[in-house]
TITI-765127 format. One record per residue (C-alpha): residue in three letters; x negated, y negated, z negated. Coordinates in steps of 0.1 Angstrom, whole numbers, plus 5000, padded with zeros to 4 digits. Layout:
# TITI-765127
code px py pz
Ala X Y Z
...
END
This chain:
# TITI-765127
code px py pz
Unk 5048 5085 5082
Unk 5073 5054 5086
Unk 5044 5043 5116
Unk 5043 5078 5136
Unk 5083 5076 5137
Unk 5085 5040 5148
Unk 5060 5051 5170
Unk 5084 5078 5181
Unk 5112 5049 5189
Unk 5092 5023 5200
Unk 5073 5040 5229
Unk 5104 5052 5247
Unk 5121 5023 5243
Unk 5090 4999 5263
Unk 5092 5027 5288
Unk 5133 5023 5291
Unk 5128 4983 5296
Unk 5101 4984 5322
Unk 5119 5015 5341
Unk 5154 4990 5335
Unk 5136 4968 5356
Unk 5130 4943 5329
Unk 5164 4936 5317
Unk 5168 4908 5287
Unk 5181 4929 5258
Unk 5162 4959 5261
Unk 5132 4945 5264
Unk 5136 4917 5236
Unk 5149 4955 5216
Unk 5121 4973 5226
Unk 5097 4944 5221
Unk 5113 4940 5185
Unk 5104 4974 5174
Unk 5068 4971 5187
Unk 5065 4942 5165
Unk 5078 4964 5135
Unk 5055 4990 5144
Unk 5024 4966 5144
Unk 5036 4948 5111
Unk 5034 4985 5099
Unk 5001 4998 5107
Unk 4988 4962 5098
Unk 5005 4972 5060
Unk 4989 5009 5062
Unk 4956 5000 5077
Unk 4942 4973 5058
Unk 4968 4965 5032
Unk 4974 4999 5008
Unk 4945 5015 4989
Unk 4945 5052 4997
Unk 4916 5059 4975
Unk 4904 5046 4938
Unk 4869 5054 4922
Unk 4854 5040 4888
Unk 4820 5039 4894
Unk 4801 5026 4865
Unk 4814 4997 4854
Unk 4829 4985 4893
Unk 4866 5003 4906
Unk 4856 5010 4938
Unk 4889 5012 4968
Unk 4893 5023 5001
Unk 4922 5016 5027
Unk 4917 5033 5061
Unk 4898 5004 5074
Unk 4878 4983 5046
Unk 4869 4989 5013
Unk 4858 4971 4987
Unk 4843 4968 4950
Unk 4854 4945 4921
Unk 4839 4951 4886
Unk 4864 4965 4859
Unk 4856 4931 4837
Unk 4872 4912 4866
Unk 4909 4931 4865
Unk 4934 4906 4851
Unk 4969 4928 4854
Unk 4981 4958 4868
Unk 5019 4957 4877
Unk 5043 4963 4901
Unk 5047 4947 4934
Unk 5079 4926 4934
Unk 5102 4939 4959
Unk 5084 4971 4970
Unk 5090 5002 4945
Unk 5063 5022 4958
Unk 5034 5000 4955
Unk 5015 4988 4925
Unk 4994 4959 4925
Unk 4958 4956 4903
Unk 4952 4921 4898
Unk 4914 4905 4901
Unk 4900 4875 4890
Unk 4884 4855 4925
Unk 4901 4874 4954
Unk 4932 4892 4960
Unk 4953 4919 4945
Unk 4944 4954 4957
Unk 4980 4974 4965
Unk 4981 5002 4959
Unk 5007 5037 4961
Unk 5028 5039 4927
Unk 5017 5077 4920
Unk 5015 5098 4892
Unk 4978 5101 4902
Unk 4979 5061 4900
Unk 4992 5063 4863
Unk 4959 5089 4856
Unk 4937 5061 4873
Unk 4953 5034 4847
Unk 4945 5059 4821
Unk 4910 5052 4827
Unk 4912 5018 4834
Unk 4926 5012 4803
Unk 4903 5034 4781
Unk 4874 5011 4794
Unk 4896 4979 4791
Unk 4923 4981 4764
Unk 4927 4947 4765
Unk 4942 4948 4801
Unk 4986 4940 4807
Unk 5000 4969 4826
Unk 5037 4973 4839
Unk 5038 5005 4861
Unk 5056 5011 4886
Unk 5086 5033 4889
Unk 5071 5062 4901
Unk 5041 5066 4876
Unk 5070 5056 4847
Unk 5088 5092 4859
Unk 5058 5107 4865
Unk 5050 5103 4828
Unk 5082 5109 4813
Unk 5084 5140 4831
Unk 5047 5152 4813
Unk 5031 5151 4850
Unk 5005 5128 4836
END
């Protein structure tokens, strides 16, 4: 959502600075919130897991433009992301930490996690903590 309304600004505003004839400020402006909106999709696109699947002993994630597989053994932690209260972070031995949306879905997903790993550290996030005080999980 945040990238279809930056979207929303930053078109207009590159086709306010070429029709202003290419005038300092607004096109440094507009060329400010094109590099907000790219940052953005970069974040949505590759960097947030949409989707989570256990399938046999691997969790298996998608974002809209890779996926991967890690085996379940291989999870070190699942916390929260420092600095960023809707995203939760599950930790893997060897590569780097799949983000992922702090739901009350995600707090289900740990569920399982942790019924095949009891072992594991989790910290949810905000959101899933609500979630389960609330009795939505």
């Amino acid at each position: 959502m945040a990238i279809g309304l930056t979207s929303l600004v930053a078109i207009p505003l590159c086709a306010v600075a070429v029709a202003k004839g290419g005038d300092l400020w607004w096109v440094t402006f507009a060329a400010g919130w094109v590099i907000l909106l790219a940052l953005g999709a970069r974040s949505y696109l590759v960097g947030v897991a949409y989707e989570l699947e256990i399938d046999g002993a691997d969790l298996v994630w998608w974002t809209p433009l890779r996926h991967g597989r890690v085996p379940v053994a291989d999870i070190t932690s699942i916390h929260p992301e420092r600095g960023h209260d809707e995203t939760d972070v599950i930790e893997c031995r060897g590569r780097p930490g799949i983000r992922v949306g702090d739901t009350a879905e995600f707090a289900l997903f740990v569920d399982e996690i942790l019924r095949r790993r009891p072992d594991l550290p989790v910290e949810l996030g905000i959101w899933s903590r609500l979630a389960r005080k609330r009795g939505r999980t």
